[in-house]
LUMDOPA-405794 format. One record per atom (N, C-alpha, C): residue number from 1; z, y, x; residue in three letters. Coordinates in steps of 0.2 Angstrom, whole numbers. Each point is the difference from the previous one (the first is absolute). Layout:
% residues N
+------+-------+-------+-------+------+
: resi :    zz :    yy :    xx : resn :
+------+-------+-------+-------+------+
:  NUM :     Z :     Y :     X :  Ala :
...
+------+-------+-------+-------+------+
This chain:
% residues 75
+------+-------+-------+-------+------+
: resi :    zz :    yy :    xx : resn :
+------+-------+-------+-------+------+
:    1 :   790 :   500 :   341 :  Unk :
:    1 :    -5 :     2 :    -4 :  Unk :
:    1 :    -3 :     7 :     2 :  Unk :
:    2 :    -6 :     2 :     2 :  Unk :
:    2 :    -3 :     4 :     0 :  Unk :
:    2 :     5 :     3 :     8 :  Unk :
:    3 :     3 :    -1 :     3 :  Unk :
:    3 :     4 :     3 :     5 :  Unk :
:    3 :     5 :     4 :    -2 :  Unk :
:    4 :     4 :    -4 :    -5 :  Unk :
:    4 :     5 :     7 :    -3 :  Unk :
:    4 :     7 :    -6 :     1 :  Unk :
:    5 :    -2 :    -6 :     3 :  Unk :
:    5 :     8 :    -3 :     2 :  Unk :
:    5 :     2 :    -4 :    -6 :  Unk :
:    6 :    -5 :    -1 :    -7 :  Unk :
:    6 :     2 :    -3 :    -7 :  Unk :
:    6 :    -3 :    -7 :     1 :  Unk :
:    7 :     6 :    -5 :    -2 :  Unk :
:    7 :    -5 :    -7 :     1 :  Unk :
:    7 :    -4 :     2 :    -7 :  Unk :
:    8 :    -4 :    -7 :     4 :  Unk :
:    8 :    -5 :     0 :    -5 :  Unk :
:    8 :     1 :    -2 :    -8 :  Unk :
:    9 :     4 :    -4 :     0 :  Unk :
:    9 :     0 :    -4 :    -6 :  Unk :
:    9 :     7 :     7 :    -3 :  Unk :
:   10 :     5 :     0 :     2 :  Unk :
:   10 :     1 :     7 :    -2 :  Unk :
:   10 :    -6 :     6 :    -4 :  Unk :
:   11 :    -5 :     2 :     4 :  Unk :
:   11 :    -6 :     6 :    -3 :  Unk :
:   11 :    -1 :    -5 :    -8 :  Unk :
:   12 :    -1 :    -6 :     0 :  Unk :
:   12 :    -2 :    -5 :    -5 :  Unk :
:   12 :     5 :     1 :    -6 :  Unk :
:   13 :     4 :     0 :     1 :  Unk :
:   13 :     8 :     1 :    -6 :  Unk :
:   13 :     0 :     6 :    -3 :  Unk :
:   14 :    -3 :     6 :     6 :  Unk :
:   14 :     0 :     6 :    -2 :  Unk :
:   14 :    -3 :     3 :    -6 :  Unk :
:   15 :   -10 :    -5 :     4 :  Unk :
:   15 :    -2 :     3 :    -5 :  Unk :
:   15 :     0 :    -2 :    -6 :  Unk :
:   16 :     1 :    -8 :     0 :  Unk :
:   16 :     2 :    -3 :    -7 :  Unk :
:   16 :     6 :     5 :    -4 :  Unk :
:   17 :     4 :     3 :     4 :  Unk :
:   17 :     6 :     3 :    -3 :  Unk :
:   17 :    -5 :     6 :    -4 :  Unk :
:   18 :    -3 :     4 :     4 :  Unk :
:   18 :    -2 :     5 :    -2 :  Unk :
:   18 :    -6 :    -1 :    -6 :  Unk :
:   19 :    -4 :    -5 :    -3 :  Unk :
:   19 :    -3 :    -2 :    -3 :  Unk :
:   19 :     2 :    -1 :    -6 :  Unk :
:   20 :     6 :    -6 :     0 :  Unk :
:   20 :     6 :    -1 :    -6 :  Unk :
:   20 :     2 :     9 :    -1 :  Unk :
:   21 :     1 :     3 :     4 :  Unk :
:   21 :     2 :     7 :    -2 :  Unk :
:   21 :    -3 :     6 :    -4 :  Unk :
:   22 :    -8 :    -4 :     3 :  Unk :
:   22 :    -4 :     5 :    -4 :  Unk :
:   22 :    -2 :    -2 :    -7 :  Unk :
:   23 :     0 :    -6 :    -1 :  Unk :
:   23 :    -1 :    -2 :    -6 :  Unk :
:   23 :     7 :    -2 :    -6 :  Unk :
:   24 :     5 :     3 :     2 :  Unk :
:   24 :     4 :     2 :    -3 :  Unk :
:   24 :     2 :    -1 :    -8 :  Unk :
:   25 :    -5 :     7 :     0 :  Unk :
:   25 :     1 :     2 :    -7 :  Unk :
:   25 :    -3 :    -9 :    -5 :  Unk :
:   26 :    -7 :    -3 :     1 :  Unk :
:   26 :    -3 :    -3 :    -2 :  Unk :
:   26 :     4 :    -7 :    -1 :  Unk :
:   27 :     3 :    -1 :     6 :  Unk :
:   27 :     8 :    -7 :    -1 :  Unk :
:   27 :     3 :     1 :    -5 :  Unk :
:   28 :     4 :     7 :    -1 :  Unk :
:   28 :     3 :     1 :    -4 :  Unk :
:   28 :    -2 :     0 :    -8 :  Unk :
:   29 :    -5 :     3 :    -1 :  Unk :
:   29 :    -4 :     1 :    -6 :  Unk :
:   29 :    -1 :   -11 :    -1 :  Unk :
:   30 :    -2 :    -1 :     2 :  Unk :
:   30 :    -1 :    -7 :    -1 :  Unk :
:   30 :     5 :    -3 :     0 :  Unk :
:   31 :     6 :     0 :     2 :  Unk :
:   31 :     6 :    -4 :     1 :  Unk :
:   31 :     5 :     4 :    -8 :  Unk :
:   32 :    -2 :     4 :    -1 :  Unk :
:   32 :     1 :     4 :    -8 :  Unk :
:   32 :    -3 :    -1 :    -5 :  Unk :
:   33 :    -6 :    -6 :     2 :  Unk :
:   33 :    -5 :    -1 :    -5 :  Unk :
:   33 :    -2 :     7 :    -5 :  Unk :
:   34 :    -1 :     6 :     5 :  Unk :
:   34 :    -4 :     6 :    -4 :  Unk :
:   34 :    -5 :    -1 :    -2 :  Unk :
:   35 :    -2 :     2 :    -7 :  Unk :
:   35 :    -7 :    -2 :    -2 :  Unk :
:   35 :    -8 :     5 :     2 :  Unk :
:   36 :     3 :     3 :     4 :  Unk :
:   36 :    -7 :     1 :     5 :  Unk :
:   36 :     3 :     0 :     7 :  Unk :
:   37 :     1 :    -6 :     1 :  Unk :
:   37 :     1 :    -2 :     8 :  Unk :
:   37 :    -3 :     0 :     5 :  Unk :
:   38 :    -8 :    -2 :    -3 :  Unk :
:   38 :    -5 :    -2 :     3 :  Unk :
:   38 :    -3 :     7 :     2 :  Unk :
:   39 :     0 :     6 :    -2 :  Unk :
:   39 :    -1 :     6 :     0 :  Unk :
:   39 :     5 :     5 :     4 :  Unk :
:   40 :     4 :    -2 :    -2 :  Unk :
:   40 :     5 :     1 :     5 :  Unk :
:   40 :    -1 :    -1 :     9 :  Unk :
:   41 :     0 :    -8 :    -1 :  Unk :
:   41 :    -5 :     0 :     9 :  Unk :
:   41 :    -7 :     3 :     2 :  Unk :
:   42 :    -3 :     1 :    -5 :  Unk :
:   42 :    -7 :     1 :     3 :  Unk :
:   42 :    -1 :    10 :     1 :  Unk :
:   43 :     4 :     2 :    -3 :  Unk :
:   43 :     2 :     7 :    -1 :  Unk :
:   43 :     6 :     0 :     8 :  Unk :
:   44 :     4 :    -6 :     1 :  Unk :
:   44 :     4 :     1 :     8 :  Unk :
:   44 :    -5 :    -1 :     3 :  Unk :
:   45 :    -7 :    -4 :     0 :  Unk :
:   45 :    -3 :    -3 :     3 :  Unk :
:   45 :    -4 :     7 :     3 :  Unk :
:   46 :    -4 :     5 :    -6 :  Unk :
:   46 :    -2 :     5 :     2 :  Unk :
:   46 :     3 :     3 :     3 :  Unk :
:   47 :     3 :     4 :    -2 :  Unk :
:   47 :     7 :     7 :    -2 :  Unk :
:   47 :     3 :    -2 :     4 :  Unk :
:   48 :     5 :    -4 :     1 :  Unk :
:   48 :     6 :    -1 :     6 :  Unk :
:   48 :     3 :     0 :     7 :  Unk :
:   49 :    -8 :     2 :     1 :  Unk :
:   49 :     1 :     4 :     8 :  Unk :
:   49 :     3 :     5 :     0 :  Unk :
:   50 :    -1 :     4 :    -6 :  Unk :
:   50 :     3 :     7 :     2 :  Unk :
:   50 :     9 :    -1 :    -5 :  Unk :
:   51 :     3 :     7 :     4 :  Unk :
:   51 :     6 :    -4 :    -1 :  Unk :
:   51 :     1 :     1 :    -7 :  Unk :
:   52 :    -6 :     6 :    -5 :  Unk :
:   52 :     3 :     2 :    -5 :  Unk :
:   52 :    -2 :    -6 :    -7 :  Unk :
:   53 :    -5 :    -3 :     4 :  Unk :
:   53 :    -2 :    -4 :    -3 :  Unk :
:   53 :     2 :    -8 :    -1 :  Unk :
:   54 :     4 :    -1 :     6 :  Unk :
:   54 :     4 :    -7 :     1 :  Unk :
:   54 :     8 :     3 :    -5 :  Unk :
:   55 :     2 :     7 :     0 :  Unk :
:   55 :     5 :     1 :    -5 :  Unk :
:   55 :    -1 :    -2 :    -6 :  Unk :
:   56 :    -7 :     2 :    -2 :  Unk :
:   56 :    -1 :     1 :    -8 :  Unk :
:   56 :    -2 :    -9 :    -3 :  Unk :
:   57 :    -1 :    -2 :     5 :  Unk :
:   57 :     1 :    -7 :    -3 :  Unk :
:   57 :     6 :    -3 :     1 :  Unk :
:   58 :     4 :     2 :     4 :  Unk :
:   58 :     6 :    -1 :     1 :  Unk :
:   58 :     4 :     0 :    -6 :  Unk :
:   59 :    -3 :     7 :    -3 :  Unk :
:   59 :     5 :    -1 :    -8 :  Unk :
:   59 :    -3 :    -2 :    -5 :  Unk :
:   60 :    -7 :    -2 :     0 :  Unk :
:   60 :    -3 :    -3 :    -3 :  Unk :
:   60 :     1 :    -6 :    -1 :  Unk :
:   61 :     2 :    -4 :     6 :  Unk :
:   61 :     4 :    -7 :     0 :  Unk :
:   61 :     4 :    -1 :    -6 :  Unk :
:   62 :     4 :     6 :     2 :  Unk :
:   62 :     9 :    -1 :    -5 :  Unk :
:   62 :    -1 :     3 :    -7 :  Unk :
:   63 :    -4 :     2 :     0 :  Unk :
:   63 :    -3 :     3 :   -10 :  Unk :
:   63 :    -5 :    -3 :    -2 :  Unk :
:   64 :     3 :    -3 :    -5 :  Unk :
:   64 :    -6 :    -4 :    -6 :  Unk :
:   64 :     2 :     3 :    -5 :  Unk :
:   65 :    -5 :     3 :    -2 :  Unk :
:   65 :     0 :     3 :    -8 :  Unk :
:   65 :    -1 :    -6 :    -8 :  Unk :
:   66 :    -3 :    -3 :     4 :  Unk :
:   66 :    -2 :    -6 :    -7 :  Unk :
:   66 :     6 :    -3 :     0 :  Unk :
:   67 :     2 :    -3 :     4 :  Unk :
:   67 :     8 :    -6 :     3 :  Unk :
:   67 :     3 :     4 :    -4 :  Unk :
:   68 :     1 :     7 :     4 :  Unk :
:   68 :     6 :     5 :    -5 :  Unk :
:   68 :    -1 :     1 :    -7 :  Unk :
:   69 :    -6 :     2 :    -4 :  Unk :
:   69 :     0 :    -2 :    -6 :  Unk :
:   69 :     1 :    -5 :    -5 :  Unk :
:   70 :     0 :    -5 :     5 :  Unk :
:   70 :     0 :    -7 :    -4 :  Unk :
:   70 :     9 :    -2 :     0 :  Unk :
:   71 :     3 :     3 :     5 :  Unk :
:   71 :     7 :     1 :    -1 :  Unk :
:   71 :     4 :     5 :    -5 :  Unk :
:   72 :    -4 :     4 :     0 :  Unk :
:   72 :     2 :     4 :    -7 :  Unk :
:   72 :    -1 :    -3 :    -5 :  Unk :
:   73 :    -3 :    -1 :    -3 :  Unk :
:   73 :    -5 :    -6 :    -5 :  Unk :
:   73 :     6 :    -4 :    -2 :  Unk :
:   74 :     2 :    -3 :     7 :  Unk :
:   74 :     6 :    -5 :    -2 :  Unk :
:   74 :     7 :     2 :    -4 :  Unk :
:   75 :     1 :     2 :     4 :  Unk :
:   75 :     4 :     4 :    -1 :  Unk :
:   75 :     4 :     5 :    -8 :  Unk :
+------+-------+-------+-------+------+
């Protein structure tokens, strides 16, 4: 690929790897069923190039404030 001695279909895993990687945060928030999931991606979508911005959804995945209050609630 490109004259660097990587099969091709290799380069293809990679950047599939590296895609899955970027959108991270968004998997997670969804697979959490967090109640702004959809915000969450579109904010990776923008924002998550940089790396401060790919973290801050990162912990935005794992924190739901309404879920958490609704467990208090129970509780």
């Amino acid at each position: 690929m490109f004259g660097l001695g990587i099969p091709e279909g290799f380069g293809l895993i990679i950047l599939f790897a590296l895609f899955v990687l970027y959108f991270l945060p968004a998997v997670i928030a969804k697979s959490n069923k967090h109640s702004a999931a959809g915000a969450v991606f579109f904010i990776n979508l923008l924002v998550g190039w940089t790396f401060l911005g790919w973290i801050a959804c990162l912990v935005w995945a794992f924190v739901d404030s309404k879920k958490n209050k609704a467990d208090i609630r129970q509780q």
